[in-house]
C-alpha positions as CSV (number, residue, x, y, z in Angstrom):
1,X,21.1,-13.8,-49.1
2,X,21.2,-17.8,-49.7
3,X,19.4,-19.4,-52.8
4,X,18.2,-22.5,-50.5
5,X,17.3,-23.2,-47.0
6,X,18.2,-26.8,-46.3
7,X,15.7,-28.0,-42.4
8,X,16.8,-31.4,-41.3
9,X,13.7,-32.6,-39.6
10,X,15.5,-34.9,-37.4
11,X,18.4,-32.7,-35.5
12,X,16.1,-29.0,-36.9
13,X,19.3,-28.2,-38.0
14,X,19.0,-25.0,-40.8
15,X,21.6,-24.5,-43.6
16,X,21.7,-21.8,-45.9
17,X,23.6,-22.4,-48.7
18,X,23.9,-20.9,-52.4
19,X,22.7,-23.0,-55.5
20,X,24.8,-25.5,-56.6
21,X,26.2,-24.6,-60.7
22,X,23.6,-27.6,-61.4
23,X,21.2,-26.0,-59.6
24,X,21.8,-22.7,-61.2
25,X,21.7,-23.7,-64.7
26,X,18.3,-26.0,-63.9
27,X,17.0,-22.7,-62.4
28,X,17.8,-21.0,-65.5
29,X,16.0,-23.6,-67.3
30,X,12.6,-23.6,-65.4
31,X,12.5,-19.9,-65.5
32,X,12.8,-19.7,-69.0
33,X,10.3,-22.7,-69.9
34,X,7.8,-20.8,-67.3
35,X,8.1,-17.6,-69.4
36,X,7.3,-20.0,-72.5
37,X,4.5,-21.1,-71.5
38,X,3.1,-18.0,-69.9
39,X,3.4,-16.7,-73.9
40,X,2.1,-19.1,-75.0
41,X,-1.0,-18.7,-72.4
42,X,-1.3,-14.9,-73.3
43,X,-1.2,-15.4,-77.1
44,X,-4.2,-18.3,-76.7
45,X,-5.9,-15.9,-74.6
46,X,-5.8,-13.0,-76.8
47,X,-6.8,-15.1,-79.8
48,X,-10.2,-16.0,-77.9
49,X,-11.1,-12.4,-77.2
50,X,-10.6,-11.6,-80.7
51,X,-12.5,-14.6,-82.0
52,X,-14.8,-13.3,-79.6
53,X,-14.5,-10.0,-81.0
54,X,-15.3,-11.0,-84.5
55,X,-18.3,-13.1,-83.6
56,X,-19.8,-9.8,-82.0
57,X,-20.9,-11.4,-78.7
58,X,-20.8,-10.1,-75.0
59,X,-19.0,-12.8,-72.8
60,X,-22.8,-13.2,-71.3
61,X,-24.3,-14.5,-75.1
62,X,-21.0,-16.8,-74.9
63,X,-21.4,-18.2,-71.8
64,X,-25.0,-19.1,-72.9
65,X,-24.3,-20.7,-76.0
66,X,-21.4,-22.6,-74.5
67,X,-24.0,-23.9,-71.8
């Protein structure tokens, strides 16, 4: 199976072709700064719920204070 499916809107002409080694490596990149930041999204999360935790409040008490 092909990486990329190339449309020419003019002729509708389809190419599939593999990625380029650019587009590899820059594939490789994105990937890995999208795992980063979903981390990095998990880790903040997880510190709120047990800041959350330690206040001893139910997300509805929160959401009212927060209002």
């Amino acid at each position: 199976m092909a990486d990329k499916l190339e449309l020419d809107a003019q002729t509708g002409i389809a190419v599939e072709r593999d990625f380029t080694p650019e587009e590899l490596e820059q594939r490789k990149q994105d990937l890995a700064k999208q795992a980063e930041i979903a981390a990095a999204i998990a880790a903040q999360n997880k510190l709120k719920e047990e800041t959350i935790a330690k206040l001893g409040l139910t997300i509805e008490e929160l959401k009212a204070l927060l209002s």
